[in-house]
C-alpha positions in Angstrom: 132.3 143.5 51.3 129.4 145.2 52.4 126.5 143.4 50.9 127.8 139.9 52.4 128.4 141.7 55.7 124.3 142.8 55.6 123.1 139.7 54.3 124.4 138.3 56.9 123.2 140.8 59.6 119.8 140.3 58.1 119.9 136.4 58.2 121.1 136.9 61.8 117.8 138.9 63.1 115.4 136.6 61.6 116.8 133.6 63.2 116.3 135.3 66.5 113.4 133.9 69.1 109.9 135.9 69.4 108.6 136.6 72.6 105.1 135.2 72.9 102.9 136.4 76.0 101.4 134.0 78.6 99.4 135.5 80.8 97.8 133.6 84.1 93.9 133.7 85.2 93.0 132.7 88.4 89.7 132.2 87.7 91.1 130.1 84.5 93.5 127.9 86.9 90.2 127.2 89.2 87.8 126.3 86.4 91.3 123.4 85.4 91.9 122.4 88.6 87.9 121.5 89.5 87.4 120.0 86.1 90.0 117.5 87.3 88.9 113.8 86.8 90.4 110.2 87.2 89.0 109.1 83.8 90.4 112.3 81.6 92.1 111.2 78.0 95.9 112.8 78.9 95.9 110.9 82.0 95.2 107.5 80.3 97.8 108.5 77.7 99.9 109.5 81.2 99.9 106.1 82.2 100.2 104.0 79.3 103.4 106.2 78.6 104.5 105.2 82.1 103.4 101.6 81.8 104.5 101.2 78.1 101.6 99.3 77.7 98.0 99.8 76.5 95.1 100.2 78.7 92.3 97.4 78.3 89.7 99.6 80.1 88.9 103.0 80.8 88.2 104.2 83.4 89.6 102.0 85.5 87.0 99.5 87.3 89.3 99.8 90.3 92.1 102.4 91.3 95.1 100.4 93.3 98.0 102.4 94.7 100.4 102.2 91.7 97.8 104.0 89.0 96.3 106.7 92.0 100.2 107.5 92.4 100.6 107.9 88.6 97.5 110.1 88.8 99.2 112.4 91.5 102.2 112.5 89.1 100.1 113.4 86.2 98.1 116.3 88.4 100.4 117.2 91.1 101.7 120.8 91.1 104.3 120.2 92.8 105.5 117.4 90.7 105.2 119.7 87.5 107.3 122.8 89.1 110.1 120.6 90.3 110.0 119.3 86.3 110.2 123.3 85.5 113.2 123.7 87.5 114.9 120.8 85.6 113.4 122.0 82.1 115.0 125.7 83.2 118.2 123.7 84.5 119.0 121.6 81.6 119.1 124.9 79.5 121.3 126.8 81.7 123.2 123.6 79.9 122.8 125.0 76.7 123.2 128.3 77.4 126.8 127.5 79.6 128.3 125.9 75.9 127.3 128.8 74.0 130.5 130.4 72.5 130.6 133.7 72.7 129.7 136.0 69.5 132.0 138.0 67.3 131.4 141.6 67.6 131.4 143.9 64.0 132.2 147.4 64.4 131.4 149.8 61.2 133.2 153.0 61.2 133.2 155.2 58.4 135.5 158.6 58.7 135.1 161.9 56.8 138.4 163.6 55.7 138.1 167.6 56.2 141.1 168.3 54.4 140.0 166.1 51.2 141.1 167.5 48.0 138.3 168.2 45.3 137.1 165.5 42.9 138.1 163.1 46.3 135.7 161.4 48.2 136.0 162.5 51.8 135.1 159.2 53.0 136.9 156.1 54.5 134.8 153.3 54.8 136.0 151.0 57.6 135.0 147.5 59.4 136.6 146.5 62.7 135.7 142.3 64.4 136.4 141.4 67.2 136.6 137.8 68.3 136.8 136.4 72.0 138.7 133.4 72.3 137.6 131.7 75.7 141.1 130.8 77.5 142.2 127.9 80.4 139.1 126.1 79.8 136.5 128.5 81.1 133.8 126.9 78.9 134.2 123.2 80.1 134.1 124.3 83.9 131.1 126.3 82.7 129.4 123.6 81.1 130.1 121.2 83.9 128.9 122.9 86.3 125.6 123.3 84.5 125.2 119.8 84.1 125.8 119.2 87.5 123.3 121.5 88.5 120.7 119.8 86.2 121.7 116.8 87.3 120.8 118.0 90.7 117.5 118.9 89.6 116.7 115.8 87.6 117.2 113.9 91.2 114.8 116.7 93.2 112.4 116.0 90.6 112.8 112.2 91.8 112.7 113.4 95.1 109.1 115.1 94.5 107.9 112.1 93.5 108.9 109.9 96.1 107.3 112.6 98.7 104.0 112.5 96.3 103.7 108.5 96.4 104.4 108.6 100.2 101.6 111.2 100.4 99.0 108.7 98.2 100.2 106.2 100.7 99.6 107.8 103.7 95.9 108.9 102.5 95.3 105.8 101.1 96.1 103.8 104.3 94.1 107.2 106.1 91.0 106.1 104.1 91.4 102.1 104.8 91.6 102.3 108.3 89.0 104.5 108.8 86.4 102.3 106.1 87.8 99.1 108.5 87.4 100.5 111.9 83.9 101.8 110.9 82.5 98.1 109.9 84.4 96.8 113.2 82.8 99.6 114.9 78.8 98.9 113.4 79.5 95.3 114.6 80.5 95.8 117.6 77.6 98.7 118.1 75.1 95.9 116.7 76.3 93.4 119.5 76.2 96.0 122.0 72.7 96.9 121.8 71.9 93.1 121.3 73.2 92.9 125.0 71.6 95.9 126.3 68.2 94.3 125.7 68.7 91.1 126.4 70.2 92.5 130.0 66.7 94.9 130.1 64.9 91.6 129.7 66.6 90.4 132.3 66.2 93.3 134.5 62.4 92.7 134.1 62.2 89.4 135.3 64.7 90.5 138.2 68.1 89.0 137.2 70.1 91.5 136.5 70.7 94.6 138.2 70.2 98.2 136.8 73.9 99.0 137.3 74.2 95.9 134.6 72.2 97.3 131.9 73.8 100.9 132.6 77.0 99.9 132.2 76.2 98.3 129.0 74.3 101.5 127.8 77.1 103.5 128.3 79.8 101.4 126.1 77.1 101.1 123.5 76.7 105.2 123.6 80.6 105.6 123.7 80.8 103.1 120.6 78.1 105.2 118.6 80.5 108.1 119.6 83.6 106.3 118.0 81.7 105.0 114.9 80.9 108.4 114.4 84.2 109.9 114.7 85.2 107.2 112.5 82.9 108.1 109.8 83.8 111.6 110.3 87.4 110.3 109.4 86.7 108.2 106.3 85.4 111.7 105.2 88.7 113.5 105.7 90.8 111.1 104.5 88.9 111.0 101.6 89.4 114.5 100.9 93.0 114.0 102.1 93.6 111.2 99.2 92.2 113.6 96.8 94.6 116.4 98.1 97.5 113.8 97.7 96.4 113.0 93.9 96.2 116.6 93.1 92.4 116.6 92.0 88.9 118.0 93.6 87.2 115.8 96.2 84.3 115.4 93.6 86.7 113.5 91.4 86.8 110.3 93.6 83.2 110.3 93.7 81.6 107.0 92.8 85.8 105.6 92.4 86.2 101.9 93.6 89.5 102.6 95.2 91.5 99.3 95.8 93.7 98.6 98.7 95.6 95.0 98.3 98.9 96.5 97.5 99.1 98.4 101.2 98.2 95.4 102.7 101.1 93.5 102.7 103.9 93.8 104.4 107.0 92.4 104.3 109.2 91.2 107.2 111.6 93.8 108.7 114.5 92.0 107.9 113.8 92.3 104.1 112.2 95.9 103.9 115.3 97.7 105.7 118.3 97.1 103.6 122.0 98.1 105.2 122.7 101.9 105.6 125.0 102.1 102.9 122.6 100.9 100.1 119.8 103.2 101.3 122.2 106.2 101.5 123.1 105.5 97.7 118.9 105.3 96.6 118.3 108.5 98.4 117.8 110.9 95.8 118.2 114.1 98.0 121.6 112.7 99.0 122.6 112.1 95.9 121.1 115.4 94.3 122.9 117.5 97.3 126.3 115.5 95.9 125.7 116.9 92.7 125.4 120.1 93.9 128.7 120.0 95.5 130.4 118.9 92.7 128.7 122.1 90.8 130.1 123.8 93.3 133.8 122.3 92.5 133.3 123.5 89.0 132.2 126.9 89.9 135.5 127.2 91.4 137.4 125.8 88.6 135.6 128.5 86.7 136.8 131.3 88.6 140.4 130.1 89.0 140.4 129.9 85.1 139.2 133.7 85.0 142.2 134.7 86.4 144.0 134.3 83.5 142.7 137.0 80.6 140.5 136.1 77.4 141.9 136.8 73.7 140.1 139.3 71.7 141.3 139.1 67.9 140.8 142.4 66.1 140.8 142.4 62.4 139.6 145.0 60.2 139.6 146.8 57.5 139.1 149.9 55.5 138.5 151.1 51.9 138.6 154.8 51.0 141.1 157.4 49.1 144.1 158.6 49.6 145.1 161.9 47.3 144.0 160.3 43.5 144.5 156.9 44.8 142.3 154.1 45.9 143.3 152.2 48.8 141.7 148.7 51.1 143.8 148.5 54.2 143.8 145.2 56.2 144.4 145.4 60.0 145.2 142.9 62.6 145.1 144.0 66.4 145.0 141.8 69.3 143.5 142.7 72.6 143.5 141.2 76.3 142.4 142.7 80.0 146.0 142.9 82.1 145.1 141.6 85.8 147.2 144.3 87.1 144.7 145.4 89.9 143.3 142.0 90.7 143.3 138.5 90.0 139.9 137.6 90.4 140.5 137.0 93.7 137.3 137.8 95.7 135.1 135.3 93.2 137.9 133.0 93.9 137.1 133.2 97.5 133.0 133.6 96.9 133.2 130.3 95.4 135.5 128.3 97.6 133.0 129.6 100.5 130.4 128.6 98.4 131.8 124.9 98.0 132.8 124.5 101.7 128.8 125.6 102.0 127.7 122.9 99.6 130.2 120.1 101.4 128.5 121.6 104.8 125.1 120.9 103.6 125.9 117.6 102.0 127.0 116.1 105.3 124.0 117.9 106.9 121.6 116.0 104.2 123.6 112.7 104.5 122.9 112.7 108.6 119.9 113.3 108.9 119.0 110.8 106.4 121.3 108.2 108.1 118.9 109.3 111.2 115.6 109.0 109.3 116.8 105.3 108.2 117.5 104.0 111.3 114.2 105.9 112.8 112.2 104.5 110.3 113.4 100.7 110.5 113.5 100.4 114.5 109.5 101.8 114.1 108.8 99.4 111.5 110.1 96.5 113.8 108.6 97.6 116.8 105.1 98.1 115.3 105.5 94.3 113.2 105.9 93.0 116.7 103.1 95.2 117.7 101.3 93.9 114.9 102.0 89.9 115.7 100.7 90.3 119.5 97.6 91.7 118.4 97.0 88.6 115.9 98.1 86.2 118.7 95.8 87.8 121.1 93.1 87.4 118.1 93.9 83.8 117.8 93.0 83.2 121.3 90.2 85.6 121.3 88.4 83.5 117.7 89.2 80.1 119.4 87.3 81.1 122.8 84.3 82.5 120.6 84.0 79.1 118.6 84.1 77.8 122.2 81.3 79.6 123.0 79.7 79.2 120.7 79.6 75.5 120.8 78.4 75.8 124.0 75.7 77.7 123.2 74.8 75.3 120.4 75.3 72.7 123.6 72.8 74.8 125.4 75.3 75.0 128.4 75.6 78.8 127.5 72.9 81.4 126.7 73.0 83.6 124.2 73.8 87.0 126.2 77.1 85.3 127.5 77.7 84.5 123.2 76.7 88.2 122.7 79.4 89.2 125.1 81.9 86.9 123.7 81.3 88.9 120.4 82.2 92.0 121.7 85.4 91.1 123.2 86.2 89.6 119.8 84.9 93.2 118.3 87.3 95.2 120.6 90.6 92.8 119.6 89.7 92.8 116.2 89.5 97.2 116.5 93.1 96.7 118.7 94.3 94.6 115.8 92.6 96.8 112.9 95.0 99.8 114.9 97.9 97.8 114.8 98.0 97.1 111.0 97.3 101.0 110.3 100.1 101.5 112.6 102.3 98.8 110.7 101.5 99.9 107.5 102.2 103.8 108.2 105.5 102.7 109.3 105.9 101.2 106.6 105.5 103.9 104.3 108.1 105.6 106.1 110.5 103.4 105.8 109.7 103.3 102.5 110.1 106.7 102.1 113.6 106.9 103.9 115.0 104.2 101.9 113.1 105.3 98.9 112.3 101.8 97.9 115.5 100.0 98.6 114.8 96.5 100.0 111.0 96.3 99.0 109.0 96.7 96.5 108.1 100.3 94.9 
C-alpha cells in the first residue's frame, strides 16, 4: 500500500509547473520601443495572419488606413494589455472547473503498552475527498466565462478606440499636408498682387493704402502657412503615437489617404439605435459582466448548503500476536448552524444590482454618443455641400475671368485677385471636409462600424 501511495506522490510533484523569472529593463523596453519600424518581419507576418493572404511587397510602397491600423494593433500597448487581461481571464476559466483535490493523511501511532516481540507501531492512512454540492462548480465556471467573455469584448473595444485614434491622426496629417499647398498658392498669388499693385503705385494708380492692405494678408498668409507646417509636423508625430512606433519610423513612408476620403451619405452611415447598441462592444462586454455577476450569486446561494467530505482510511499494525489491516469509512460536512452564508449572499446581490446599475449607465451614454455623433455628421455633410456649392460658383467666375483676360477686357491683377478668392474657398472647403471626415470617425466610432464600412 505504501509503495503505490509514494509513487504516486512522486509522479504528482514532477508534474507540477516551474517558476521561471522575467524580469523588466527599462532601458531594454526603450532600446524595443525605438527600434520600432513599419517594415519589421513579425509585422508582415501580423498582417498576412490578419489578411489571410500573402503579401506581394515588402515594405509596403504605400501605407493606407487599413494596414497603419493593423500596425497600431501589432505595436500598440494598449492593445496587447487588454489581450493580457483576456489571456489572465480565460484561465480564471480553467482554474474555476478545477475539481478540488483529495487530501492523504499518514498517521502512524506508537503503542506504549506493547508487549515484547510486538511491534509498537500502527501504520495508518486517512483520504479525504470533497464532493462539490448544489452545483457550486457550474456557477463557478460560468461566471468565469462570462467574465472572459467580457474581456474578449474590451479587447474589441481597444481596438476600435486604436483605429479611431489612426483615423483621427491620419485625417490630422491630411488636412494639414492640404491646407499647406492651398496655403503656398494662395501666398504665391498674394505676392503676385502685391507687385503688380507696387507697379501700379509707381506709375500713380493705385494708392498706398492698396498695396498695404495687400501686404498685410500676404504677411498673415505666411503666418498660417506656417502654422500649418507647424501642424503637418505634430500630426505626424501624433500618427506615430496612434501606431505605437517612434516618429523616425514614418520617415521616408508614402502614407496613403483614399480610404478617409470618402464619405458616405448620412442616411447610410448612421444605422437605427437599436442595431448600433447591439455592435457596441462596451455595451455588450458591460452585459457580460452582469450576467457574471448573476452567477456569482448563484454561487453563493449554492454555498449555503455544505460540501461532502468522504473519509476513508486505513491502518495496518498489531494487536497482541496478531496482525491486523483495518478499513474505515467516515463522512464529514460543515453544519450552517451559525450562518448561512448570508453576508456573501448579500455582497453579491449588491454586487449584481452594481453591475445592472452600470450597464444602464454604459447603455445611455452610448445611446447619447449615437445620436451626438449622427446629428454632427449631418450637420457638417451639409456644411460640407455649401462649401462645394460656393466652390462651384467661385471656379465658374474664375474661368470667367479668365476668358476675359484672354479677351483682354480684364488685366491680369483683377485674374490675380480672382485666384485668391478661389484660394480662400478652396481653404473654407479644405476645412469643411476635415471637419466632415472627423465627424465621421466618430460616428464611426459610436456605432463601431455599423452602417458603413470598417
Amino acid at each position: 500500500m505504501t509503495v503505490p501511495v509514494c509513487l504516486a506522490l512522486l509522479g504528482a510533484l514532477a508534474a507540477c509547473t516551474s517558476f521561471r523569472a522575467r524580469p523588466l529593463d527599462v532601458d531594454r523596453g526603450l532600446a524595443l520601443f525605438d527600434a520600432r519600424r513599419l517594415d519589421d518581419p513579425g509585422l508582415r507576418q501580423f498582417i498576412e495572419r490578419s489578411e489571410h493572404a500573402q503579401l506581394a511587397r515588402w515594405p509596403l510602397a504605400s501605407w493606407d488606413f487599413a494596414h497603419l491600423t493593423l500596425a497600431a494593433d501589432y505595436y500598440r500597448a494598449d492593445l496587447n494589455l487588454a489581450r493580457a487581461k483576456l489571456t489572465a481571464a480565460e484561465a480564471a476559466v480553467v482554474t474555476a472547473g478545477a475539481r478540488p483535490n483529495p487530501a492523504l493523511a499518514f498517521s502512524p501511532t506508537y503503542d506504549t503498552t506493547a508487549e515484547p516481540g510486538i511491534s509498537p507501531w500502527t501504520l495508518g492512512f486517512t483520504f479525504d475527498i470533497p464532493i462539490e454540492t448544489a452545483g457550486k462548480r457550474g456557477y463557478r465556471i460560468a461566471q468565469a466565462q462570462h467574465l472572459a467573455n467580457a474581456a474578449r469584448l474590451q479587447v474589441a473595444n481597444a481596438a476600435w478606440q486604436v483605429r479611431n485614434q489612426v483615423r483621427i491622426s491620419l485625417v490630422q496629417l491630411h488636412s494639414a499636408q492640404r491646407a499647406g499647398e492651398i496655403l503656398t498658392r494662395q501666398l504665391e498669388t498674394q505676392r503676385e498682387a502685391v507687385l503688380l499693385l507696387q507697379k501700379r503705385l509707381d506709375i500713380g494708380e493705385a494708392s498706398v493704402t492698396d498695396v498695404q492692405l495687400v501686404r498685410l494678408t500676404a504677411a498673415n498668409t505666411a503666418l498660417q502657412l506656417r502654422e500649418t507646417e507647424k501642424e503637418t509636423a505634430q500630426a505626424r508625430v501624433g500618427l506615430a503615437a496612434a501606431l505605437g512606433v517612434p516618429a523616425t519610423a514614418l520617415q521616408g513612408v508614402d502614407l496613403s489617404f483614399e480610404a478617409i476620403d470618402s464619405l458616405p451619405s448620412p442616411e447610410t452611415a448612421a444605422p437605427s439605435r437599436r442595431e448600433a447598441l447591439l455592435n457596441r462592444t462596451d455595451v455588450l462586454s458591460a452585459l457580460a459582466d452582469y450576467e457574471a455577476s448573476q452567477s456569482a450569486l448563484q454561487l453563493e446561494m449554492a454555498r449555503q448548503y455544505p460540501d461532502i467530505h468522504l473519509g476513508p482510511g486505513f491502518s495496518h499494525g498489531y494487536t497482541a500476536s496478531e496482525l491486523e489491516n483495518a478499513v474505515t469509512f467516515g463522512i464529514s460536512l460543515t453544519l450552517p448552524l451559525l450562518n448561512r452564508n448570508q453576508g456573501p449572499i448579500a455582497e453579491a446581490q449588491a454586487h449584481r444590482q452594481e453591475a445592472a446599475a452600470t450597464f444602464d449607465a454604459v447603455q445611455a451614454g452610448a445611446v447619447a454618443e449615437v445620436e451626438q455623433a449622427a446629428s454632427a455628421y449631418r450637420d457638417s455633410v451639409a456644411k460640407l455641400a455649401t462649401a462645394e456649392q460656393l466652390l462651384t460658383e467661385q471656379r465658374q467666375r474664375m474661368s470667367s475671368t479668365q476668358a476675359l483676360f484672354d479677351s483682354g477686357e480684364a488685366n491680369r491683377l483683377t485674374l490675380v485677385q480672382a485666384r485668391g478668392e478661389l484660394s480662400a474657398i478652396e481653404l473654407a472647403r479644405a476645412q469643411a471636409l476635415t471637419e466632415a471626415q472627423l465627424a465621421l470617425g466618430q460616428l464611426q466610432g459610436a456605432t463601431q462600424g455599423t452602417g458603413t464600412p470598417p
